[in-house]
NUTOR-144930 format. One line per field, with one value per residue (C-alpha): x, y, z. Coordinates in nm, 2 decimals. Layout:
REM residues N
c1: c(X, ...)
c2: c(Y, ...)
c3: c(Z, ...)
REM end
This chain:
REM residues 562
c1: c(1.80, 2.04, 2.12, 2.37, 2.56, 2.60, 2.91, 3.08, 3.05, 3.10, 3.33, 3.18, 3.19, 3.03, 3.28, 3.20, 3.31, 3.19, 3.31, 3.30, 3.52, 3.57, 3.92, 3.91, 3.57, 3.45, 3.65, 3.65, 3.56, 3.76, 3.63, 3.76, 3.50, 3.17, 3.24, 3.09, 3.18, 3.46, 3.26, 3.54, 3.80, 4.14, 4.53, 4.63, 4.39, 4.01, 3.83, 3.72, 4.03, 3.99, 3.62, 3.43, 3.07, 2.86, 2.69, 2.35, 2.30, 2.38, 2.75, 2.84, 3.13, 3.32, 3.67, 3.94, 4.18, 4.50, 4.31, 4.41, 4.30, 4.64, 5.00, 5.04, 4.70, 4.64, 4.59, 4.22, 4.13, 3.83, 3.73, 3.74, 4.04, 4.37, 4.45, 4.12, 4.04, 3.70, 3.63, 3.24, 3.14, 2.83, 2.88, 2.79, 2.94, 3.22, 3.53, 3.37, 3.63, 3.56, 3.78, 3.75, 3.80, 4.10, 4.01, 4.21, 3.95, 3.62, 3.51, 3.14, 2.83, 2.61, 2.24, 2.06, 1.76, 1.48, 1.59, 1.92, 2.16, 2.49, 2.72, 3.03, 3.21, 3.43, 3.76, 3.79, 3.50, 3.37, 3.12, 2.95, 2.68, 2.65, 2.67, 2.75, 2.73, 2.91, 2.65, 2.44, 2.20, 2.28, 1.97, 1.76, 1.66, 1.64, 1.58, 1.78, 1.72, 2.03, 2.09, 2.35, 2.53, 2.63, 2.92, 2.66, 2.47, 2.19, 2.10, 1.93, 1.72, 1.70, 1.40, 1.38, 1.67, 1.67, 1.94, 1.95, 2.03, 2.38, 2.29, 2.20, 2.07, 2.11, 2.34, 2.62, 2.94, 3.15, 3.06, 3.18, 3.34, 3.26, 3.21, 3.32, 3.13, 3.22, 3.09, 3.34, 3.54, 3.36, 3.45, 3.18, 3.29, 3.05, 3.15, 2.83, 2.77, 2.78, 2.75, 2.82, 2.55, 2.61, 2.37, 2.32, 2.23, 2.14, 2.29, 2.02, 2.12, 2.13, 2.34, 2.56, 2.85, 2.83, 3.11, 2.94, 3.12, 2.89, 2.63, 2.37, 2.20, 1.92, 1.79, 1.41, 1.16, 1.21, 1.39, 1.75, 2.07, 2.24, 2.63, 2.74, 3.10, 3.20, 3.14, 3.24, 3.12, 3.10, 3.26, 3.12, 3.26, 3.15, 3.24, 3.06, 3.15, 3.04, 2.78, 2.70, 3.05, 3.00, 3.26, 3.17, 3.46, 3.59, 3.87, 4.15, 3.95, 3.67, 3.44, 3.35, 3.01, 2.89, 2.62, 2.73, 2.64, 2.35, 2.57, 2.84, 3.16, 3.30, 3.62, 3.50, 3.64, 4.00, 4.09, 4.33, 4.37, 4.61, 4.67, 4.68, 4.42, 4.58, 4.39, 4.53, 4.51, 4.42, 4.76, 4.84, 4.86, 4.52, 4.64, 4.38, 4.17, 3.79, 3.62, 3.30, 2.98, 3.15, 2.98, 3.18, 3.56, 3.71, 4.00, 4.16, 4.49, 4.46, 4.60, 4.30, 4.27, 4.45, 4.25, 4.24, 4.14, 4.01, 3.93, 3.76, 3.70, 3.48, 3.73, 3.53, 3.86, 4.13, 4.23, 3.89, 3.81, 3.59, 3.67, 3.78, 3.55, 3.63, 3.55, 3.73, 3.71, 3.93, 3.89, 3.83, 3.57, 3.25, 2.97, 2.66, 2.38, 2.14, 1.78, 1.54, 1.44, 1.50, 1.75, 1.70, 1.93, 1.92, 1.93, 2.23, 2.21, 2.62, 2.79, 3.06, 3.00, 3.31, 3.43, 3.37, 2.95, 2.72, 2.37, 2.09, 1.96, 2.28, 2.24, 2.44, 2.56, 2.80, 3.03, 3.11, 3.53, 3.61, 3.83, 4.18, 4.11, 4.11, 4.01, 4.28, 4.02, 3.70, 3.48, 3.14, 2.88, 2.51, 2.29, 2.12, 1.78, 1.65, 1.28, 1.09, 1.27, 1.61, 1.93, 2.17, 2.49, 2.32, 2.37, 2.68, 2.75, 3.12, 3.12, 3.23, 3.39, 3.26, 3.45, 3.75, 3.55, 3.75, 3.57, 3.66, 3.93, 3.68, 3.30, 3.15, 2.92, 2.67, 2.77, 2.47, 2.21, 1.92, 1.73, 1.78, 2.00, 2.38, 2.55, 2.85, 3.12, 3.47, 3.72, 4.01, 3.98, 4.14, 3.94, 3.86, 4.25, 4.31, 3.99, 3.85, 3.53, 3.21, 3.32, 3.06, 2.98, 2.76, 2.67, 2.59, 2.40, 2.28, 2.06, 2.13, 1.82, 1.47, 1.30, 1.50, 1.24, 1.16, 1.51, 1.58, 1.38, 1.39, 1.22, 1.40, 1.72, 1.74, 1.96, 1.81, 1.69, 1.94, 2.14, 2.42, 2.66, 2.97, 3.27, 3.55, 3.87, 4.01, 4.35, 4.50, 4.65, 5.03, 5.05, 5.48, 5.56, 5.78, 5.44, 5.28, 5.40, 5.19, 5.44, 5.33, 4.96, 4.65, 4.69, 4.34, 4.43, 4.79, 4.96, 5.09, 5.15, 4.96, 4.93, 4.51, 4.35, 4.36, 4.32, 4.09, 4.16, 3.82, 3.59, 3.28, 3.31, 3.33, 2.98, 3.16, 3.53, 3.64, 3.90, 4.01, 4.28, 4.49, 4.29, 3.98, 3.79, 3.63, 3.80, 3.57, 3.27, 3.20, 2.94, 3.01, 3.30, 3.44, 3.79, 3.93, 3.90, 3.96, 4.11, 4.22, 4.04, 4.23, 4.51, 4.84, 4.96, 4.90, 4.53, 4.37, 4.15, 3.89, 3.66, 3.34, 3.31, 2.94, 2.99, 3.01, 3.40, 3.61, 3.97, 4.16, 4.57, 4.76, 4.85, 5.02, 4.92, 5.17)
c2: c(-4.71, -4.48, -4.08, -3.96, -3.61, -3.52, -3.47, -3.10, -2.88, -2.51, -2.65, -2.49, -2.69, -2.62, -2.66, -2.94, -2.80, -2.44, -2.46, -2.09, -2.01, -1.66, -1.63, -1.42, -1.30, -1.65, -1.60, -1.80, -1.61, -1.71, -1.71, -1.56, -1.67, -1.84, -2.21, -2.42, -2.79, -2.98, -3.26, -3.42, -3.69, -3.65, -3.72, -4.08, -4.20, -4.25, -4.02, -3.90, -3.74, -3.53, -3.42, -3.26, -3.31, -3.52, -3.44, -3.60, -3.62, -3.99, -4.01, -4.01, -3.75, -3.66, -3.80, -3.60, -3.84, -3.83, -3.99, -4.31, -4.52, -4.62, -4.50, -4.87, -4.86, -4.79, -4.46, -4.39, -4.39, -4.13, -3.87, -3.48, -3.32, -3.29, -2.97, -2.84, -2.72, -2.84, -2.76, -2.82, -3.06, -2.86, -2.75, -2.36, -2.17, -2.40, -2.43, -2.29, -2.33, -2.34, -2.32, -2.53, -2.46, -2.64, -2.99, -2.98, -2.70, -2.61, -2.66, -2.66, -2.38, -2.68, -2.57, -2.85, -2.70, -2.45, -2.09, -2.18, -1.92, -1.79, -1.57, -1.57, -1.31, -1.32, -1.23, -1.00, -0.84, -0.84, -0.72, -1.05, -1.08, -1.46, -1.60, -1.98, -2.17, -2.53, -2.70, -3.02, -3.15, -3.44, -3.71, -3.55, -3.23, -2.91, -2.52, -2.22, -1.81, -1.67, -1.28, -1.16, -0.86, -0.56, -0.26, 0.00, -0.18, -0.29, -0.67, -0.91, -1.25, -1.56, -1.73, -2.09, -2.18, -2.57, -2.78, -3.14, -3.50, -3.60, -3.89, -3.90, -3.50, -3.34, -3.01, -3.15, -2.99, -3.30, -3.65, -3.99, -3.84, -4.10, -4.11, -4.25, -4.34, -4.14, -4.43, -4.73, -4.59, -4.83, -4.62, -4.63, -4.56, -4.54, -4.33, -4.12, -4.01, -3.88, -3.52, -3.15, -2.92, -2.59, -2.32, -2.04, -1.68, -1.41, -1.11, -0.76, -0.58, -0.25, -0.43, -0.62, -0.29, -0.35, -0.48, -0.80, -0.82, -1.15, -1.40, -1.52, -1.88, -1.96, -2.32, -2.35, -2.59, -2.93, -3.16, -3.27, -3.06, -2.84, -2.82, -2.51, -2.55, -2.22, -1.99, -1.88, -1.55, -1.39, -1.10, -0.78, -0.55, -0.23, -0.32, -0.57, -0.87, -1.01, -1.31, -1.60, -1.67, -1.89, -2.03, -2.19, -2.33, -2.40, -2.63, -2.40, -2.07, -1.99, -1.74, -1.60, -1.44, -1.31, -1.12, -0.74, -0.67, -0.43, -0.17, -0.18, -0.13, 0.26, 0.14, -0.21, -0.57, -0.69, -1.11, -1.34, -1.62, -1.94, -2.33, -2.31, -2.33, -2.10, -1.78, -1.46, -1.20, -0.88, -0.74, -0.98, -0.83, -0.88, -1.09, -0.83, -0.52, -0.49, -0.21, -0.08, -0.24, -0.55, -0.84, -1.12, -1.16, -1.40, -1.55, -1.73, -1.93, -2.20, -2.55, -2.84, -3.03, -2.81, -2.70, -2.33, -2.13, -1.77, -1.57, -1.19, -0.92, -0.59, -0.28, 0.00, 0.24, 0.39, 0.09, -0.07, -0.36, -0.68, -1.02, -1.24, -1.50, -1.81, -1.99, -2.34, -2.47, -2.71, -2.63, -2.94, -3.09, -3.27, -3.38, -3.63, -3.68, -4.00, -3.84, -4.18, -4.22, -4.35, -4.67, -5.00, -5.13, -5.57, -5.77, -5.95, -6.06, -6.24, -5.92, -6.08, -5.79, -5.72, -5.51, -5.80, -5.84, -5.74, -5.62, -5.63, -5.28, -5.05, -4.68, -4.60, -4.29, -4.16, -3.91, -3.82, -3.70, -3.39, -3.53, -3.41, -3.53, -3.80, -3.86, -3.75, -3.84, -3.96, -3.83, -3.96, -3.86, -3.92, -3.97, -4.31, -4.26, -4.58, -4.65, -4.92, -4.90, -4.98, -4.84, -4.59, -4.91, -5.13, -4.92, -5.10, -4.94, -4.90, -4.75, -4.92, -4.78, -5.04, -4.98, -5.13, -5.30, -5.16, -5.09, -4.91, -5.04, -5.12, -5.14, -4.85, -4.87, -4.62, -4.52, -4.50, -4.78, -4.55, -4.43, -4.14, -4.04, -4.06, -3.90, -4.02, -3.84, -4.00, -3.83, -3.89, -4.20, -4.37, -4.63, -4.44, -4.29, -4.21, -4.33, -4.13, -4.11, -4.24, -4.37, -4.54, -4.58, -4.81, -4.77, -5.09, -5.11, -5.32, -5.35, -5.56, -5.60, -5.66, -5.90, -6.11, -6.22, -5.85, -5.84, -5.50, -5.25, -4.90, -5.02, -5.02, -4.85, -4.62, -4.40, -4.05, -3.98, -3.66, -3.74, -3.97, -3.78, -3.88, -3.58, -3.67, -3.36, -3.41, -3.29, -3.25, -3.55, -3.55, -3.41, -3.41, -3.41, -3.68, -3.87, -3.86, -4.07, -4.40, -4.68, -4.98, -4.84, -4.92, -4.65, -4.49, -4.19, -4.12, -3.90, -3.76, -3.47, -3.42, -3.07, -3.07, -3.44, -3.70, -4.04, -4.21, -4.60, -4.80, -4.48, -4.69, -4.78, -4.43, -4.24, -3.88, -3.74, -3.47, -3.21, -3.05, -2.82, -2.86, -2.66, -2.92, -2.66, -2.84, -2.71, -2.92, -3.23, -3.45, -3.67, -3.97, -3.91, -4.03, -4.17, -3.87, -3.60, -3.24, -2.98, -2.77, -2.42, -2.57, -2.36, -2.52, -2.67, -2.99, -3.13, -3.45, -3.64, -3.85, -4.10, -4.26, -4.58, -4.74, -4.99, -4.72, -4.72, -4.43, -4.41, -4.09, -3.98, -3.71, -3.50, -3.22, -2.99, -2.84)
c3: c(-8.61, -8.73, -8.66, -8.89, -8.96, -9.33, -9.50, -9.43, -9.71, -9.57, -9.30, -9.03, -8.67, -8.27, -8.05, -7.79, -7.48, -7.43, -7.06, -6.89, -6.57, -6.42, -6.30, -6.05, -6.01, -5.81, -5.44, -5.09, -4.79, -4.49, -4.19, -3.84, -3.61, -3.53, -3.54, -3.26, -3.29, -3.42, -3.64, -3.88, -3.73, -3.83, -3.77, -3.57, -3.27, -3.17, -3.35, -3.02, -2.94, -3.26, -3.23, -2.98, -3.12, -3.43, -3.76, -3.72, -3.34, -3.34, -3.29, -3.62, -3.77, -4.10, -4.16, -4.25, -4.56, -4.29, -4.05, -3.90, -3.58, -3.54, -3.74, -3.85, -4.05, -4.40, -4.52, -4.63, -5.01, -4.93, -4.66, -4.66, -4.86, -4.61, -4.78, -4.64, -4.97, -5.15, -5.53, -5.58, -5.88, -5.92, -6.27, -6.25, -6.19, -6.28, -6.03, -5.72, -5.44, -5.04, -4.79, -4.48, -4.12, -3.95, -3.88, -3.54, -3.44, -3.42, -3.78, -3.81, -3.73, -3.57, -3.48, -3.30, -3.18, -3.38, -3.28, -3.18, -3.42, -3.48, -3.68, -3.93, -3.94, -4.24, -4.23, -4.51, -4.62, -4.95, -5.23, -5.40, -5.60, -5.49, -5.18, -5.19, -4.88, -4.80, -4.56, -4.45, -4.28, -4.02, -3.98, -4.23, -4.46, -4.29, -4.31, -4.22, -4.20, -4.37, -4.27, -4.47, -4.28, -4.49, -4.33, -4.38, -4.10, -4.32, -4.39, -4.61, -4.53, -4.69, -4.51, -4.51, -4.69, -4.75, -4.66, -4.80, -4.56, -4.61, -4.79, -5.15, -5.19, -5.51, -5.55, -5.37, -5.46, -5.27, -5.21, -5.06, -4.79, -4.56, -4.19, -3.85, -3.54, -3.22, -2.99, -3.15, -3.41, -3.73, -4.07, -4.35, -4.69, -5.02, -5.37, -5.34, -4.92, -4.75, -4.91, -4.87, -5.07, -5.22, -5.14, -5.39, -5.20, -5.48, -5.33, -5.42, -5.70, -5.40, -5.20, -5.46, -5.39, -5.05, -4.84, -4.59, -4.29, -4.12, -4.20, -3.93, -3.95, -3.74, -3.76, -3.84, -3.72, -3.67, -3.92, -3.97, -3.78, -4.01, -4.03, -4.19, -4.31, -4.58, -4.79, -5.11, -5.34, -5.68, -5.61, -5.71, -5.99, -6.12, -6.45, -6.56, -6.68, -7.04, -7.07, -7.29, -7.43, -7.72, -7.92, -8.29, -8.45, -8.85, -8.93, -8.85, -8.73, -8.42, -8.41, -8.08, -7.96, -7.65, -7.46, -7.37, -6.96, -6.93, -6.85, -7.17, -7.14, -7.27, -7.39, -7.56, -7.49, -7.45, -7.47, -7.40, -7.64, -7.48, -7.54, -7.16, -6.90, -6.68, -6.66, -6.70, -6.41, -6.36, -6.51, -6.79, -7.11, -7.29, -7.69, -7.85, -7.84, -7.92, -7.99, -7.82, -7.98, -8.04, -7.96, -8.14, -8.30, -8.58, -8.52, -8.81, -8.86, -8.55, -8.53, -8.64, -8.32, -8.10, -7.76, -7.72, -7.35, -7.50, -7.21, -7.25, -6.99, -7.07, -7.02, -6.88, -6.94, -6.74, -6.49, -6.45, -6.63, -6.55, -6.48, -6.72, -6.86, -7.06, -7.34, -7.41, -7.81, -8.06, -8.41, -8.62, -8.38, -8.55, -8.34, -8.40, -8.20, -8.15, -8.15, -8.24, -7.89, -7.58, -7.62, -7.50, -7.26, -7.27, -6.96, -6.82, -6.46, -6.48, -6.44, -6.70, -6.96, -7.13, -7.43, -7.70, -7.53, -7.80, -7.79, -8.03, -7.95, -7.97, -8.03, -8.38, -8.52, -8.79, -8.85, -9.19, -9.20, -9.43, -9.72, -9.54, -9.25, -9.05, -8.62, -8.37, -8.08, -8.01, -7.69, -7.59, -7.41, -7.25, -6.97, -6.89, -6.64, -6.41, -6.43, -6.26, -5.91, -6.17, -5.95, -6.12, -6.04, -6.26, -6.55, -6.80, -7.14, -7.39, -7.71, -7.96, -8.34, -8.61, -8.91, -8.75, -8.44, -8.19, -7.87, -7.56, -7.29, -7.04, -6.95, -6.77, -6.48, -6.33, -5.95, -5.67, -5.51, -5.54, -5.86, -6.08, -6.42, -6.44, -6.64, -6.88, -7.01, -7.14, -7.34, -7.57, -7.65, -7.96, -8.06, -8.41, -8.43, -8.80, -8.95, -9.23, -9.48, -9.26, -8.97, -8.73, -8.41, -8.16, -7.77, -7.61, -7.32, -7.03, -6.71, -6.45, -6.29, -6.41, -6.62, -6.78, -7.03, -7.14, -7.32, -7.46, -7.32, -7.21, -6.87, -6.54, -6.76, -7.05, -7.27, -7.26, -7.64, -7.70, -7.54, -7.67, -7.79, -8.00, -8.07, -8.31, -8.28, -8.64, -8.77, -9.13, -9.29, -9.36, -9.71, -9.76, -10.15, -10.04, -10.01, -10.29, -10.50, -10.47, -10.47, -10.26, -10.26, -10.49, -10.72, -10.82, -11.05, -11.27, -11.36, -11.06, -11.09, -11.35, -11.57, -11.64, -11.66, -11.36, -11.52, -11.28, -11.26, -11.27, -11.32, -11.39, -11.03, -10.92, -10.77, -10.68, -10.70, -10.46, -10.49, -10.17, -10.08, -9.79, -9.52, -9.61, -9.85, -10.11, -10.42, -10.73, -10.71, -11.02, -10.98, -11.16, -11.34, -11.63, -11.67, -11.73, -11.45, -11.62, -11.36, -11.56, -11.37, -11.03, -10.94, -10.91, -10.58, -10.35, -10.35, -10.19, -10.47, -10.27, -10.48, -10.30, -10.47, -10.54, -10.32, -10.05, -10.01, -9.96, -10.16, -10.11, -10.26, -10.23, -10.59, -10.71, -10.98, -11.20)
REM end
């Protein structure tokens, strides 16, 4: 079956990634005291040397990435980050960053028993309106009280806060760390575990201004032993912070949209528009002003495939002003999704898929290119579920573009020996480069386990219907004057220039002729034309003539009208 996105005519475009990230207002919360073990092995020699306790109770301990048994061994590929610095994968907020504890020091709040308790007290305190806490739970799941501490001597309790096993628990914000055994120094290594979780901890909205000085965990019940690592915070800010940033983007423009806090901002909106993601701070000059009210803002004049960062911050007037939020769009970006159902995924127990294996149950969509332009990059997306006791590493697919039957570099296989969806996401790749007209595209899938007589079939692996996604960025074909002449090409319309008529070479052949101008607008249609194409209402400059044939073929040329 086939999903397929009708030709552009009012140009106007979603961008793909409306990624958000608050410079600024997302902050780590050292801490000055209130560890109790030293769980994660690092530097050269036994692992004992360089911990004084374990995660789960059963001698087994994080590594640090500079650790080595001895200086002669090879360095390790995985383990905790030697910097000490973590940057969670859980996608919102986006770019959370914790800071760990030394790894040559007590680095770990470790609670073994139900009551046992104790206290962080951070090192500088701050107002947050989210807590996030770095923490897991060593041989199984377990629960926490969270007291958060405020300066005015009042608190706030988080009762039976969960805390996931560190193996295959969902929310993690790291994983594949790996682990050593205390008792005889044997690493284990996997991609997926062991795991650190992020906690979320809604701060009141009464207490949100207020600074916290400590948090205190108290293990409850039975269950796992929970190993409480860091914290992070959104901090708080009287002025608030706009929401919802949505960017919706044309060939060469964007508009932006967003959601005014509840408490809007006296003195309106200022933003910061860059090709850069480095975010502005708190004294950069803002690109533009916004008055109060406004709730979106046009910005014309970009470059067609170009990625723009376009960061706003509510300015409440004087010096106070929110944190900046962001917004990340390419003008020129056309999307098509596959919404026919689940697809099939066929059998194939050889593991010898490569990028020329075909499948009779592929997923296809196209993507119809704006006379103008043609692909500067192709990105796909999607999610692919188990079923049946299938396992997310048995999961193959590549996309492949057929109009020139070029597939992707290399087969891609879902990560993790227990069930559940993975999710796929591979940009910039080239395989449609400089394709125009309808361009189309196929996902080919496979299982790896199952019945090999049920050949395709959505049980034991699947491609989530809605979700296969394929993004083409698009930029302006190279219109020089120098170019337009059409010698050593089939020529399909003379003169050139011309004054009024294009003479249209095999017109009876011809289904529609389009006239665009150079920013892709669609300047004149003729459905089946006759030989002689009469512009004469076009002004004069450089156009793109673009003729579907019957036979479904695309022929485009550059001309000039006098």
């Amino acid at each position: 079956m086939k999903g397929k996105l009708l030709p552009l005519t009012a140009v106007v475009l979603t961008a793909m990634f409306n990624t958000h990230f608050n410079a600024q207002q997302y902050q780590t919360m050292p801490i000055q005291s209130g560890f109790n073990a030293d769980v994660i092995a690092n530097g050269i020699g036994s692992s004992t040397v360089s911990t004084n306790n374990d995660v789960d109770g059963v001698s087994y301990a994080f590594v640090s990435q500079d650790f080595q048994l001895t200086a002669a061994d090879t360095p390790l590929t995985y383990g905790l980050p030697t910097s000490g610095l973590i940057t969670s994968v859980v996608p919102s907020p986006a770019g959370l960053t914790y800071e760990m504890a030394s790894y040559s020091a007590n680095n770990s709040l470790r609670l073994e028993t139900a009551g046992e308790n104790g206290t962080f007290t951070f090192t500088t305190p701050k107002a947050a309106v989210n807590l996030y806490m770095l923490a897991t739970g060593g041989s199984g799941a377990c629960t926490v009280d969270v007291t958060v501490n405020f300066s005015d001597a009042s608190t706030q309790t988080f009762s039976s806060v969960s805390i996931s096993d560190w193996y295959d628990g969902s929310n993690f914000a790291i994983q594949g760390i790996g682990r050593i055994k205390n008792t005889n120094d044997i690493l284990e290594s996997s991609s997926t575990n062991p795991r650190l979780y992020q906690i979320p901890l809604a701060i009141d909205a009464a207490n949100q201004s207020k600074m916290i000085q400590s948090v205190t965990i108290t293990k409850t019940g039975a269950g796992g032993i929970p190993n409480i690592f860091a914290f992070s915070a959104e901090i708080y800010n009287a002025c608030y912070t706009p929401t919802n940033v949505m960017a919706t983007t044309t060939m060469n423009g964007v508009t932006v949209d967003w959601t005014a806090p509840a408490s809007a901002p006296s003195s309106g909106y200022q933003y910061y528009l860059s090709t850069s993601a480095t975010p502005p701070t708190a004294t950069t000059a803002p690109t533009g002003n916004l008055a109060a009210g406004s709730t979106s803002t046009t910005l014309n004049n970009l470059s067609t495939g170009q990625t723009y960062y376009f960061w706003i911050r509510s300015n409440c007037g004087g010096s106070s002003q929110s944190y900046w939020t962001m917004t990340q769009f390419t003008p020129g970006q056309i999307s098509a999704t596959y919404t026919a159902g689940d697809l099939s995924t066929m059998y194939d127990s050889s593991f010898n898929i490569t990028t020329t294996s075909t499948t009779p149950c592929p997923g296809t969509l196209t993507v119809s290119i704006p006379a103008g332009y043609k692909i500067k990059s192709t990105a796909v997306s999607y999610t692919m579920s188990t079923v049946s006791n299938g396992y997310m590493s048995e999961q193959r697919s590549f996309l492949v573009c057929n109009n020139n039957n070029i597939s992707e570099a290399s087969v891609t296989s879902g990560v993790g020996g227990t069930t559940g969806t993975y999710s796929y996401n591979r940009t910039g790749l080239d395989l449609a480069n400089d394709l125009t007209g309808n361009v189309d595209f196929e996902l080919r899938a496979w299982r790896t386990y199952g019945d090999s007589s049920a050949g395709c079939t959505t049980t034991y692996n699947k491609v989530d219907n809605n979700t296969f996604k394929v993004t083409v960025t698009l930029e302006a074909l190279q219109l020089a004057t120098s170019e337009v002449g059409t010698k050593g090409k089939e020529r399909i319309a003379y003169p050139n220039p011309f004054v009024e008529t294009l003479h249209l070479e095999k017109a009876e052949n011809v289904k529609k002729a389009v006239i665009t101008d150079l920013s892709g607008v669609m300047v004149k249609t003729v459905e089946n034309p006759s030989s002689d194409l009469f512009l004469g209402d076009v002004k004069s400059g450089m156009y793109i003539l673009t003729l579907t044939m019957k036979d479904g073929s695309v022929k485009s040329m550059k001309t000039i009208k006098k």
